[in-house]
C-alpha positions as CSV (number, residue, x, y, z in Angstrom):
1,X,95.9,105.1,110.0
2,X,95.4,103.0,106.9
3,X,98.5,101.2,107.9
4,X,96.0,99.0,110.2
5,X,93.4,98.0,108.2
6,X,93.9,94.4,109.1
7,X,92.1,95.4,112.6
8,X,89.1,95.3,110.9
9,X,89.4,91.6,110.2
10,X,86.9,90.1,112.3
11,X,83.8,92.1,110.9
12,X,84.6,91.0,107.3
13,X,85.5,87.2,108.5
14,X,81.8,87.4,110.1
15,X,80.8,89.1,107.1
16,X,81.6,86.2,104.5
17,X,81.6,83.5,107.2
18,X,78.3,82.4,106.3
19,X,78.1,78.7,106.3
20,X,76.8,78.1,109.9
21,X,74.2,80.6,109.1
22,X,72.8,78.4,106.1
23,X,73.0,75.1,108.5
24,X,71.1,77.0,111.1
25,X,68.4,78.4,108.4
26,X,68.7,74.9,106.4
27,X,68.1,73.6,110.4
28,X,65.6,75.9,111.2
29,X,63.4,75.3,107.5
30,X,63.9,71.8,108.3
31,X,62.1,72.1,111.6
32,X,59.4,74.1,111.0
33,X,58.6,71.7,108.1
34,X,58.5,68.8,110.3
35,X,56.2,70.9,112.2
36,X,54.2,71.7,109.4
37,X,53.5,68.2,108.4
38,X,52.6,67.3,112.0
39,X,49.7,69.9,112.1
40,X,48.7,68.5,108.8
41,X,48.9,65.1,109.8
42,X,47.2,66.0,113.0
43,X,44.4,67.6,111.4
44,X,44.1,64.9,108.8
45,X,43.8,62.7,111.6
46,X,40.8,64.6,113.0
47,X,39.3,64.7,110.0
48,X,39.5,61.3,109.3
49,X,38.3,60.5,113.3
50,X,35.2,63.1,112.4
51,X,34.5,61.1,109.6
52,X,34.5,57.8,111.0
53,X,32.4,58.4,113.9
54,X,30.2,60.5,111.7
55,X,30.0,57.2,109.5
56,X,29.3,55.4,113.0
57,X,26.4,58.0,113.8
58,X,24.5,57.8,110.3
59,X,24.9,54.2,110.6
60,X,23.4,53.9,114.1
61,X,20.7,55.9,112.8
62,X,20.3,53.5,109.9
63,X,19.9,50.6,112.1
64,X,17.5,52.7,115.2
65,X,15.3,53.4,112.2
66,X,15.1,50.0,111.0
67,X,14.7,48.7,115.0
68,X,12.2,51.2,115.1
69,X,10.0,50.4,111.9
70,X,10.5,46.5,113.3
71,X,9.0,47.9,116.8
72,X,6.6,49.0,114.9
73,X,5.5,46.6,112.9
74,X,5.8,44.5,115.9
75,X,2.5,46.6,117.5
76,X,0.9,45.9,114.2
77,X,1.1,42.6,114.5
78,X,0.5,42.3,118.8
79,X,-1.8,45.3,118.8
80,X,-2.3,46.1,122.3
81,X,1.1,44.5,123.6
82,X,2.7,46.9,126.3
83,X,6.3,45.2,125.8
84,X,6.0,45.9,121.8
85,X,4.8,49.5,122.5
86,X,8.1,49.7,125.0
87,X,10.4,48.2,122.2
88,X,9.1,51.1,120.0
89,X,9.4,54.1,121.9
90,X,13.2,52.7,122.5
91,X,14.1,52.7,119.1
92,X,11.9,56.0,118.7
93,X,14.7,57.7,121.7
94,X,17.6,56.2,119.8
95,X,16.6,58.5,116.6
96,X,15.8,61.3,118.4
97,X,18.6,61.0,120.3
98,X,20.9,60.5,116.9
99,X,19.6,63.2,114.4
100,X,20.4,66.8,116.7
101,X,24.0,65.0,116.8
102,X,23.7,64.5,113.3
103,X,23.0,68.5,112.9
104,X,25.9,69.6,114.2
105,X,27.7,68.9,110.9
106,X,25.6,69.5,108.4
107,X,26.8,72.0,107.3
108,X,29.6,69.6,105.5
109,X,29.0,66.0,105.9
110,X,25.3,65.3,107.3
111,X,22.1,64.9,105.5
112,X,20.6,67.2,103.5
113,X,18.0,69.5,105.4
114,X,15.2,67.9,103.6
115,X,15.7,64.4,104.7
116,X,15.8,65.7,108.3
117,X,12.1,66.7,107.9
118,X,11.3,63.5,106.5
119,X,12.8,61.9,109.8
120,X,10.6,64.1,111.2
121,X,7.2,63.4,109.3
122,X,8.3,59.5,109.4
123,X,8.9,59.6,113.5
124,X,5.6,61.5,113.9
125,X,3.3,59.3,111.4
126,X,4.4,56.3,113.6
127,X,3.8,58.4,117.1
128,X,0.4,58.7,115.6
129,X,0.1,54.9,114.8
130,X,1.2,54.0,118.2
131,X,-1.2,56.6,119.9
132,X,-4.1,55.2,117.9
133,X,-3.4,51.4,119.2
134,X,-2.9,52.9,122.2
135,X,-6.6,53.8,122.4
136,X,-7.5,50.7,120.5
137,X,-8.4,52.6,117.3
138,X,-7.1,49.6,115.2
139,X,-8.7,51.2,111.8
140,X,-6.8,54.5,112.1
141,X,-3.6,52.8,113.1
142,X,-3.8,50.6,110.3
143,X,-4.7,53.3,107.8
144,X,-1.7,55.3,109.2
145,X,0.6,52.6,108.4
146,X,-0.1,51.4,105.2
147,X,0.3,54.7,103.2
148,X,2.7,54.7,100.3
149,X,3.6,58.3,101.7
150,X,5.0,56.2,104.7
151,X,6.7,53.9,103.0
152,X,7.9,56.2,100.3
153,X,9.4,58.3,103.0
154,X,11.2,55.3,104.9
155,X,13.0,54.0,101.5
156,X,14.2,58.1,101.1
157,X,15.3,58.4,104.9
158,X,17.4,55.0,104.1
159,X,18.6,55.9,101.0
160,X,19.8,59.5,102.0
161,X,21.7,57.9,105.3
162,X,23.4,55.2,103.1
163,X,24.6,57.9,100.6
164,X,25.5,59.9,103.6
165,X,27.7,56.9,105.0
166,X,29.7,56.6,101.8
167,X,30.1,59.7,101.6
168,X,31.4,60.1,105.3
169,X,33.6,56.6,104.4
170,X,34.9,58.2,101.5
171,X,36.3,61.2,103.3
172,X,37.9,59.1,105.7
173,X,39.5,57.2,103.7
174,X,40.6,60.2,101.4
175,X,41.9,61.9,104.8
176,X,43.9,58.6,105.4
177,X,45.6,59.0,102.1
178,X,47.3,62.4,103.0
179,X,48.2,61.5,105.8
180,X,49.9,58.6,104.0
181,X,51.3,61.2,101.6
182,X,52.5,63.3,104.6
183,X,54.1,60.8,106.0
184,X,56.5,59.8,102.7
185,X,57.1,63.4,101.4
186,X,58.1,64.0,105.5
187,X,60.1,61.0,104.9
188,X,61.9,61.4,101.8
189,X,61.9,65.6,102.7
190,X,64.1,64.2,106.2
191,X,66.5,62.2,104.1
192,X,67.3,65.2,101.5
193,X,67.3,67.6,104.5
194,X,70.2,64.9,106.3
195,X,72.3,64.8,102.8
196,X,71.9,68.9,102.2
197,X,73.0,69.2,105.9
198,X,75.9,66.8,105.7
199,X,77.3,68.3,102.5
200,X,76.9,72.3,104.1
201,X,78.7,70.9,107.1
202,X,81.3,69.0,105.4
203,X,81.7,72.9,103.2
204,X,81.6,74.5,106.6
205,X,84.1,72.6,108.0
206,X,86.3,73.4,105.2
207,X,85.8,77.2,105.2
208,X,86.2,76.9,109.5
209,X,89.6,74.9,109.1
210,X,90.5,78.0,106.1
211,X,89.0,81.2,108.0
212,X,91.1,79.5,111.3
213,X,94.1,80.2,109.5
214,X,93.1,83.0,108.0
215,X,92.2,83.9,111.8
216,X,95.8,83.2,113.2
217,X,97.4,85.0,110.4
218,X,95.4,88.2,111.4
219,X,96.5,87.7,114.8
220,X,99.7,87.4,113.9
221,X,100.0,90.3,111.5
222,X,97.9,92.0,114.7
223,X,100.3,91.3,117.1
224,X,103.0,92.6,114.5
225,X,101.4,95.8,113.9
226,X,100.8,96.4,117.8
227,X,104.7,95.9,117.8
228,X,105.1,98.6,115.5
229,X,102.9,101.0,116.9
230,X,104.8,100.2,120.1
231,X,107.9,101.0,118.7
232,X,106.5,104.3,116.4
233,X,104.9,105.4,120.2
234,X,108.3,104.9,121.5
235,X,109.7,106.7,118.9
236,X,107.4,110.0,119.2
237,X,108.3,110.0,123.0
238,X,112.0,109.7,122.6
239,X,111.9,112.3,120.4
240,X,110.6,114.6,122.1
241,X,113.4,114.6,124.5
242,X,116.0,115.1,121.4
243,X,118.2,118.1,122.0
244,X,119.6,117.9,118.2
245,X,119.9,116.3,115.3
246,X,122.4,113.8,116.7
247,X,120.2,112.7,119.1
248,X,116.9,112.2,116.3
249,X,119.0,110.4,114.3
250,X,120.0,107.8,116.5
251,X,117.0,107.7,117.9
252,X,115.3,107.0,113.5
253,X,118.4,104.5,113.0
254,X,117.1,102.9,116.5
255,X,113.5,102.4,115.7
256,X,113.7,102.0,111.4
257,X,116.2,99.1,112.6
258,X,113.5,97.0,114.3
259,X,110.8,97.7,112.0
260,X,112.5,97.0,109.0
261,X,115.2,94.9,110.2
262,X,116.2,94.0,106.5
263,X,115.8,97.5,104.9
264,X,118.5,100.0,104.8
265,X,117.8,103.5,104.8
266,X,119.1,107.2,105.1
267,X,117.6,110.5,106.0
268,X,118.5,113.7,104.1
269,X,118.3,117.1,105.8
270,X,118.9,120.5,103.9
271,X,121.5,122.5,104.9
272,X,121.8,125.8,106.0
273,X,121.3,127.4,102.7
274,X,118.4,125.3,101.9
275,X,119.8,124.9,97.9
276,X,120.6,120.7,99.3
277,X,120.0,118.4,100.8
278,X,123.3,116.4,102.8
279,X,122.7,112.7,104.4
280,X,122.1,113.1,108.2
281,X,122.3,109.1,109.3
282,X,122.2,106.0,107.8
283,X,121.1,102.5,108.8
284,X,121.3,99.0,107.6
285,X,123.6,96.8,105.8
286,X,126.6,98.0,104.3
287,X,125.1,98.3,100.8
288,X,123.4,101.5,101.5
289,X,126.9,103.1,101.1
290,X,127.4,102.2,97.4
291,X,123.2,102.7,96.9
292,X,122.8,106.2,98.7
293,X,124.4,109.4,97.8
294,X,125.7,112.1,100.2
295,X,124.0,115.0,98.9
296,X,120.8,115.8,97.0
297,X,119.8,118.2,95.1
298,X,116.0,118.8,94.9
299,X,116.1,119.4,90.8
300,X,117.1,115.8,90.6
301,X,114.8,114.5,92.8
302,X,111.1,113.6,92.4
303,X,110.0,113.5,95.7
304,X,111.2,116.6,96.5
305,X,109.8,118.2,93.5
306,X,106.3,116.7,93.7
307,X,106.1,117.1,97.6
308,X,105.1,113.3,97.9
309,X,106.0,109.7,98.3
310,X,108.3,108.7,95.0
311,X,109.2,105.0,94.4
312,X,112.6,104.4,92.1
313,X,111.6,100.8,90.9
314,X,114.4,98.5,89.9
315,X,113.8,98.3,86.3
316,X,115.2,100.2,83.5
317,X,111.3,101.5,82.2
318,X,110.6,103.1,85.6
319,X,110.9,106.3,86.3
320,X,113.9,107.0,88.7
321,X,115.1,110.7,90.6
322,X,118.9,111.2,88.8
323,X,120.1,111.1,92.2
324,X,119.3,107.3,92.3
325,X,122.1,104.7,91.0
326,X,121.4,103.0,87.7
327,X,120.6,99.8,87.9
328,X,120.2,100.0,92.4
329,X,117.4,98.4,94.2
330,X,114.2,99.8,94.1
331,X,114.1,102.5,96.8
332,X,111.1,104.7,98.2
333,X,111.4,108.5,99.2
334,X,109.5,110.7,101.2
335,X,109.6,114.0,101.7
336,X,109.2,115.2,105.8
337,X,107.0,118.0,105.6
338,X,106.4,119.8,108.4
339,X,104.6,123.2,109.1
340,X,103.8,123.6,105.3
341,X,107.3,123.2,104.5
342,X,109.8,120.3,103.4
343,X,112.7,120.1,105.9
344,X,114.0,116.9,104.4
345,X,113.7,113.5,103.0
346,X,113.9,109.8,104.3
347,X,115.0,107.1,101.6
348,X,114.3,103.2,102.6
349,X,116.2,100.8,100.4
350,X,114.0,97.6,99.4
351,X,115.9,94.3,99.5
352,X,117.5,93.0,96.2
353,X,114.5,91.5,94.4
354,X,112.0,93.2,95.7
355,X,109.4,95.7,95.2
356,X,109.7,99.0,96.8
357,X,106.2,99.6,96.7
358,X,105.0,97.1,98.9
359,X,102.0,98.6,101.5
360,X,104.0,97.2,104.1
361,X,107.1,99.2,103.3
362,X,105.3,102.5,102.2
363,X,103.3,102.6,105.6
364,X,106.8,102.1,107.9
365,X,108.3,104.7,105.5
366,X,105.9,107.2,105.8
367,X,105.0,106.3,109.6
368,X,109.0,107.3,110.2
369,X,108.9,110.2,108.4
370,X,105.4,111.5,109.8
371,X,107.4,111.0,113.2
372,X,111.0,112.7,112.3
373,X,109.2,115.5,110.3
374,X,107.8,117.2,113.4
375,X,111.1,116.5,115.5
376,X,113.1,117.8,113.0
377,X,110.4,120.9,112.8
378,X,111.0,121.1,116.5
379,X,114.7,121.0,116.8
380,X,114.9,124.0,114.0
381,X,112.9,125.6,116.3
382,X,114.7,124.9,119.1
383,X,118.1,126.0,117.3
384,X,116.4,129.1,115.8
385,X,115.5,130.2,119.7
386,X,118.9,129.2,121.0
387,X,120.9,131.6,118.5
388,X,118.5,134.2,119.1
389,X,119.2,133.8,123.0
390,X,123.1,133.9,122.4
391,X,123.4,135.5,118.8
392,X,123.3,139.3,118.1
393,X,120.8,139.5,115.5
394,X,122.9,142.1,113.1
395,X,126.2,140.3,113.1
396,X,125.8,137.0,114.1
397,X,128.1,136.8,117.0
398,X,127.3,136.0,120.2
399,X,125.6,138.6,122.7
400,X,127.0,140.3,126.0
401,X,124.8,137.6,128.0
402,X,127.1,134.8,126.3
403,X,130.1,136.6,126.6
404,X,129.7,136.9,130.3
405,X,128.6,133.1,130.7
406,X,132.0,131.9,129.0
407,X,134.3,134.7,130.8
408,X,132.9,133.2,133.9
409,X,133.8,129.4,132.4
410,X,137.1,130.6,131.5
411,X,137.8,132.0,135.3
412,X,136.2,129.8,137.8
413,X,138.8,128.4,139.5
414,X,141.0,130.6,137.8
415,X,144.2,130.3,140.0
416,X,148.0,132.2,139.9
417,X,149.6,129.1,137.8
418,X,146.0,129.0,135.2
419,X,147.2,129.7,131.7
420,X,147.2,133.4,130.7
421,X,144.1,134.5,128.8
422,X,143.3,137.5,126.5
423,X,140.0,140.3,125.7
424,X,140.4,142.5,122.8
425,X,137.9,145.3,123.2
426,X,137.2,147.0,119.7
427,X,135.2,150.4,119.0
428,X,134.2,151.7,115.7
429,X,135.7,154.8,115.3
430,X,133.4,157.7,114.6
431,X,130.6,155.6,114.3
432,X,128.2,158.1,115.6
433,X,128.9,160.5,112.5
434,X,128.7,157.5,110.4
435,X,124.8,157.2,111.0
436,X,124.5,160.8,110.9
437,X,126.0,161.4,107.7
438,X,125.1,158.2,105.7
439,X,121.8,156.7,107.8
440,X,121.8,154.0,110.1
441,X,121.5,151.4,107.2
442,X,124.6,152.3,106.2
443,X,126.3,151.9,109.8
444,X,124.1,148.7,110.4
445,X,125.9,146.9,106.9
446,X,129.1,148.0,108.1
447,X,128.7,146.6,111.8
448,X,127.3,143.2,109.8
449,X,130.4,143.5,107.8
450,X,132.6,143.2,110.8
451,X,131.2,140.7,112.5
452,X,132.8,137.8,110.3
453,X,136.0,139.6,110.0
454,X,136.4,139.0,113.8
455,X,135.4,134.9,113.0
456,X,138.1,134.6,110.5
457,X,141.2,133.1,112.1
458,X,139.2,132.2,115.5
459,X,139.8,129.2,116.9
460,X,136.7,127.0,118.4
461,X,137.6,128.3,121.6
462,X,137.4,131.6,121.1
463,X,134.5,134.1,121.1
464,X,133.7,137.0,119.5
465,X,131.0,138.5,120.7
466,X,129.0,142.5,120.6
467,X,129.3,144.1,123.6
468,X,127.0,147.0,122.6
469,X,126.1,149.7,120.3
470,X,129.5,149.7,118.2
471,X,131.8,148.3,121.0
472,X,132.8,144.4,120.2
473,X,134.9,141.7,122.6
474,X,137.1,138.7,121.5
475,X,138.1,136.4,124.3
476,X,140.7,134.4,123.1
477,X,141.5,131.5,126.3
478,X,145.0,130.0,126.8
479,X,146.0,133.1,124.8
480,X,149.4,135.2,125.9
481,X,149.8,139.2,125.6
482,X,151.9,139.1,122.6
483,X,150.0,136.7,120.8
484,X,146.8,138.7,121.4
485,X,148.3,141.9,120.4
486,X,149.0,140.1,117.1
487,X,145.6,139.0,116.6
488,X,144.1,142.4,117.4
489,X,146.4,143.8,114.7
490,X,144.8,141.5,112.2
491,X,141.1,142.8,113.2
492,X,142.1,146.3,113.0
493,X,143.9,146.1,109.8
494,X,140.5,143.8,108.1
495,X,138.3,146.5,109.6
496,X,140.1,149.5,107.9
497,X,139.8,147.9,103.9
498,X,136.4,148.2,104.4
499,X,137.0,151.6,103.3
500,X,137.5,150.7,99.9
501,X,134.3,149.1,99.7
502,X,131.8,151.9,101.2
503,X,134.2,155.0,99.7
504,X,134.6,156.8,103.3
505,X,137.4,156.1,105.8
506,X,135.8,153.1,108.5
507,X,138.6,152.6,111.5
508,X,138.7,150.8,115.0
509,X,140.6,151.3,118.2
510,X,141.1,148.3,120.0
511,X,141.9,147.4,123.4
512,X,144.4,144.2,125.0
513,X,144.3,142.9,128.4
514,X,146.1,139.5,129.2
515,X,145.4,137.8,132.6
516,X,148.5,137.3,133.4
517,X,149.4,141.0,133.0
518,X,146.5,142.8,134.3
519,X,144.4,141.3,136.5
520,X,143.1,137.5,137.3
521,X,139.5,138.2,137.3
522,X,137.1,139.2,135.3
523,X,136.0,143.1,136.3
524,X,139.5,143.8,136.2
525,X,140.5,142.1,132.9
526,X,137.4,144.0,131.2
527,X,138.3,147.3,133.0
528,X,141.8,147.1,131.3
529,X,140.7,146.2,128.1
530,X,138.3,149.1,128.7
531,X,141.1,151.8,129.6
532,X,143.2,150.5,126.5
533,X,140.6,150.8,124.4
534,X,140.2,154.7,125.2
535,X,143.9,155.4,125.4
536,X,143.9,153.7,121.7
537,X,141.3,156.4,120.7
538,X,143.2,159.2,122.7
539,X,146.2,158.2,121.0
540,X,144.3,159.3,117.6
541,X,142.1,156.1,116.7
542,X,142.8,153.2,114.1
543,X,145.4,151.3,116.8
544,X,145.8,148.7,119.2
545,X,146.4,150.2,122.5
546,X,148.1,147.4,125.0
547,X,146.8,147.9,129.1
548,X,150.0,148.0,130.0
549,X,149.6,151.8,129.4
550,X,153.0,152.6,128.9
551,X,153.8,155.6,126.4
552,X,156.5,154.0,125.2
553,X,154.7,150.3,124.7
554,X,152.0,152.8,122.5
555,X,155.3,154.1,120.8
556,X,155.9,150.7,119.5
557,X,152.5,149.7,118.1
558,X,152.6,150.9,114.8
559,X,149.7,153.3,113.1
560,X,148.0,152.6,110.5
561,X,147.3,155.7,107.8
562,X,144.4,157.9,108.5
């Protein structure tokens, strides 16, 4: 039901809960920032490391050519001098040893591809100067050295490798700078990320300490409503054991009592005619009695009208049913509907003050009479069954099968000193010709027309009952002869002015037996009244005919005109 909406709670709390979520994203951005400038710092770092020792490289290379132009100037000047020649093909394995290294960047920081042939040419002119003073061709040698080509392509080499340094230093130094700048945006980014953080956890903690109350509340109002399902669970069992309508209504005042301890309330229940509605039970404080009517009509009622839940608010604009009090406490009705059909109301009273409308007071209100409807449903059922187990359908007394339960009541334990106890056996006189000569619709109307001319004047322990056919029994308990005679003379006498009213002559003969006369059980009490009843109808019809069976006691009853 919609009455427990509150158990869904925890997925909307999670729902707008979101503050740990931003700490944990606001963490998590944090982080992989961090991480970021690491990496960038790392690879800055390489960068700047690359460039440095390419720096280191270009200038070794600088300084081998150099040693090696020395060396070989140095043969020059020594010509044939093995040490010299040594010195030279050192420094000659230093370049050659320095410029593949150098290739291994070019392609962003090393010299341009042109200088590396004029390495090249430059290394191989002075292999060719040291060859020729090897074999002591001083002329060649000399003429090897001094071209301008030579010395062109030396002041190149040299100013290619400086440019290359610089440029090498440059990056390094530019490389250096971001990771500078790294370093202080990761710095300043770290305090901003600490103060964002503090103020979301500061607003987190503020939403934790509200949505913890918020959190007990539902619990609270969770527990409460498992209560009332407890009790509305309780209820629906209970009331399935309810025999009647005493019984459910005890069992509504119980429950409607502890789920609204402060609310009084009735239930209405149409009568038999179904034209109103009469109060069944009422609950709560004593109020109620000066704020609910006893009987309803449904003209003057909304609810009943509409077939749904009516509030009467407590102000003079609202629209109130004419059954409710001018100027009472708001109230709320609705109508139990079972089986496609209203079987009654249930009214709760709102305290002075309030609103009737309330959820919390609509959903008990309508939980109740969701629960009474169907019991209500199922004791008209149940009653419906039980009169047509012990009622004769046509005249609404009770059947032979009753009649011979509560003869056997009367006479257990029957003894000689018991209280004397009466049957009046009654036949229809000419009943049979009756159907023949006006139809059986007519004979049925007259048979339902006697059957509450034998209620009238019965007391609650009596019972009037149809034997069969035409044939009808009163038992009358703690009844003597002479009293029963009298009564049977009142039957007979109703039973003939229905004449009047169907325009033909309608008669019974009717037979008394008394216990104390003839006979203390019950085959020969009804065998009496049986014999009476057909010396009544040999005796002419339209009489009471005593068991005693004496000519002169049938003298004495008098007849009434044929």
């Amino acid at each position: 039901m919609t009455v427990f909406k509150r158990l869904h709670f925890d997925r909307s709390l999670s729902r707008r809960f979101s503050a740990p979520r931003t700490i944990l994203l606001a963490t998590l951005a944090i982080v992989l920032a961090q991480l970021t400038a690491y990496a960038l710092i790392h690879a800055s770092r390489e960068q700047r490391t690359r460039f440095d020792a390419h720096a280191a490289a270009l200038a070794d290379l600088s300084r081998a050519l150099s040693n090696a132009e020395d060396a070989l100037h140095n043969v020059a000047g020594v010509r044939h001098d093995g040490r010299a020649i040594a010195q030279f093909y050192t420094s000659l394995r230093d370049v050659e040893t320095i410029v593949p290294r150098l290739r291994i960047d070019q392609r962003s920081y090393a010299l341009d591809p042109g200088i590396h042939g004029e390495i090249q040419t430059l290394v191989q002119g002075w292999r060719r100067t040291v060859a020729a003073y090897e074999t002591h061709d001083d002329a060649r040698a000399v003429g090897i050295l001094t071209l301008p080509a030579a010395e062109q392509a030396m002041e190149e080499v040299q100013a290619s490798v400086g440019q290359a340094i610089d440029r090498s230093r440059a990056d390094a130094a530019a490389a250096s700078m971001r990771i500078w700048m790294i370093f202080n945006l990761l710095f300043w980014f770290q305090i901003a990320s600490v103060i964002l953080l503090a103020l979301a956890i500061g607003r987190s903690y503020r939403r934790v300490i509200a949505e913890s109350r918020g959190r007990l509340d539902a619990m609270t109002s969770e527990a409460a409503t498992r209560r009332r399902l407890e009790l509305l669970f309780g209820m629906h069992d209970m009331l399935q054991a309810a025999e009647d309508h005493r019984d459910a209504n005890l069992i509504l005042s119980a429950t409607a009592s502890q789920l609204a301890p402060s609310v009084p309330g009735a239930l209405y229940v149409f009568n038999n005619s179904g034209d109103r509605l009469h109060l069944s039970t009422q609950w709560g404080d004593a109020r109620a009695d000066q704020l609910l009517p006893m009987t309803i009509t449904p003209n003057e009622c909304w609810a009943l009208k509409r077939g749904k839940p009516h509030v009467n608010g407590d102000g003079d604009q609202s629209l109130r049913c004419m059954h409710a009090h001018h100027g009472a406490s708001a109230s709320i009705e609705v109508p139990m509907i079972a089986r496609g059909n209203i079987l009654g109301m249930l009214v709760m009273v709102a305290p002075e003050g309030e609103s009737a409308d309330t959820g919390e007071l609509r959903l008990v209100a309508t939980a109740l009479a969701d629960g009474m409807s169907l019991a209500l449903s199922n004791i008209a059922l149940r009653e419906r069954l039980r009169t047509q187990a012990l009622r004769d359908g046509l005249t609404g007394l009770y059947n032979r099968r009753y009649m011979e339960d509560a003869l056997e009541r009367l006479f257990d334990g029957n003894g000689p000193a018991a209280p004397a106890s009466s049957i009046i056996m009654i036949d229809l006189d000419h009943f049979k010709s009756i159907n023949d000569e006006h139809g059986h619709a007519v004979g049925d109307n007259i048979l339902r027309d006697v059957g509450p001319l034998l209620l009238v004047g019965l007391r609650k322990t009596d019972v009037a009952c149809r034997y069969g056919g035409e044939e009808l029994v009163v038992v009358l308990p703690n009844c003597d002869h002479d009293h029963a005679v009298a009564r049977a003379e009142v039957i007979r006498s109703r039973i003939a002015e229905l004449s009047s009213a169907y325009n033909f002559p309608i008669s019974a003969s009717l037979g008394v037996a008394t216990s104390e006369r003839h006979g203390r059980t019950i085959p020969a009490l009804m065998a009496a009244a049986d014999a009476a009843l057909y010396d009544a109808k040999s005796a002419g019809r339209n009489r009471v005919m005593s068991a005693d069976r004496a000519r002169d006691a049938m003298a004495e009853i008098p007849l009434a005109a044929e």
